[in-house]
Every structure is written in structure tokens, then in C-alpha cells.
TORTILO-839871 format. One record per residue (C-alpha): chain; x, y, z; residue in one letter. Coordinates in steps of 0.001 Angstrom, whole numbers. Example, Ala and Ser with C-alpha at 12.3 -4.5 7.8 and 13.67 -1.06 7.14 Angstrom:
% TORTILO-839871
A/12300/-4500/7800/A
A/13670/-1060/7140/S
This chain:
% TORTILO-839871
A/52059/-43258/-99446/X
A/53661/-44746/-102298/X
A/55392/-48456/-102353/X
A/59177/-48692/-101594/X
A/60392/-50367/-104432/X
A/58188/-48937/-107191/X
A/56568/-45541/-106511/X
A/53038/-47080/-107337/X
A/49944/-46677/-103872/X
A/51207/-48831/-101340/X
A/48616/-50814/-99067/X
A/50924/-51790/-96432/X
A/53252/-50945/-94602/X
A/56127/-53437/-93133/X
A/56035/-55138/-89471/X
A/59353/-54809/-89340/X
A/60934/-51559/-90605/X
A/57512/-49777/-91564/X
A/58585/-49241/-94915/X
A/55170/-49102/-97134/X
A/54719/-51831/-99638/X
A/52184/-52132/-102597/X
A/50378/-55366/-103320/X
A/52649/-56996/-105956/X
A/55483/-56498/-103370/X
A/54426/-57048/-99988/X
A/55897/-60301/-98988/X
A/54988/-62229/-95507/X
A/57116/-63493/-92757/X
A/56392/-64688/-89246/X
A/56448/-62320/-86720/X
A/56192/-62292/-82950/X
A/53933/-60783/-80535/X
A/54541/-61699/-77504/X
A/56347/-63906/-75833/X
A/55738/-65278/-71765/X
A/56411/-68446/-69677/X
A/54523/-71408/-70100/X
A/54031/-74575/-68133/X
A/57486/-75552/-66315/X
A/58682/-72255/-67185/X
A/58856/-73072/-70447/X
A/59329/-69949/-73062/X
A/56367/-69374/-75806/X
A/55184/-67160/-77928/X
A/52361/-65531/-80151/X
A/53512/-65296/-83594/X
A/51721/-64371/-86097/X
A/52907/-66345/-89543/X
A/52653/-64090/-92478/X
A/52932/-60845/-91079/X
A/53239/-57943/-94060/X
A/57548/-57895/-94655/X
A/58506/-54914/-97351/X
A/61850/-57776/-98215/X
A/64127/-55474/-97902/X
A/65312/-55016/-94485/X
A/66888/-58023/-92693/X
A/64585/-58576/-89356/X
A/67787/-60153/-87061/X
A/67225/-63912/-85707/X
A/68922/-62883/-82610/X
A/68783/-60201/-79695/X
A/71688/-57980/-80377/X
A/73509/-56674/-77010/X
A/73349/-52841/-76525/X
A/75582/-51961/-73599/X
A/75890/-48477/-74636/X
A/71954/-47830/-73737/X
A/72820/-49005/-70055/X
């Protein structure tokens, strides 16, 4: 596979969007893995902090609602 923004051998690919990345343009971002209920039902999760991110597509901070899928 070659790297998204430069045609060179990528060596990732992104969590995010899959998009393959080479070295000089991988870039990291946290990422979660799970998420479950703590003590006093309290949310948590497993995140993992520099996850491979290709920096081009926009990972949303927010659920987005999808009422058409219902």
C-alpha cells in the first residue's frame, strides 16, 4: 500500500478512517477501546493515547444521532 498523502510505502494504516500512512506522516491521537461502568455506575474507558491517526479525517468528539438506521 502506498501512504495517503505522498505515494511513498506506507506502514500504517489509520484507527480511524483506515487510510494508510507512511512514517513521516502518521500522526497519533487517543483512541478508545472500550468503554463499561465502573464503581457507582460511573462511565470509563480503555483508551489507548497515541493510536496511529492518517490527520486527515476529522474523528467526531460526539455520538452523532442516526434515526434513519432505526
Amino acid at each position: 500500500m502506498k501512504c495517503w498523502h505522498c505515494e511513498q510505502e506506507a506502514r500504517a494504516a489509520c484507527t480511524f478512517c483506515g487510510r494508510f500512512v507512511c512514517k513521516d506522516h502518521a500522526a497519533g491521537m487517543p483512541a478508545i477501546l472500550a468503554m463499561y461502568l465502573g464503581e457507582n455506575n460511573t462511565p470509563k474507558a480503555v483508551v489507548v493515547a497515541n493510536a496511529i491517526w492518517c490527520a486527515v479525517c476529522e474523528p467526531q468528539p460526539e455520538p452523532i444521532a442516526m434515526p434513519e438506521l432505526y
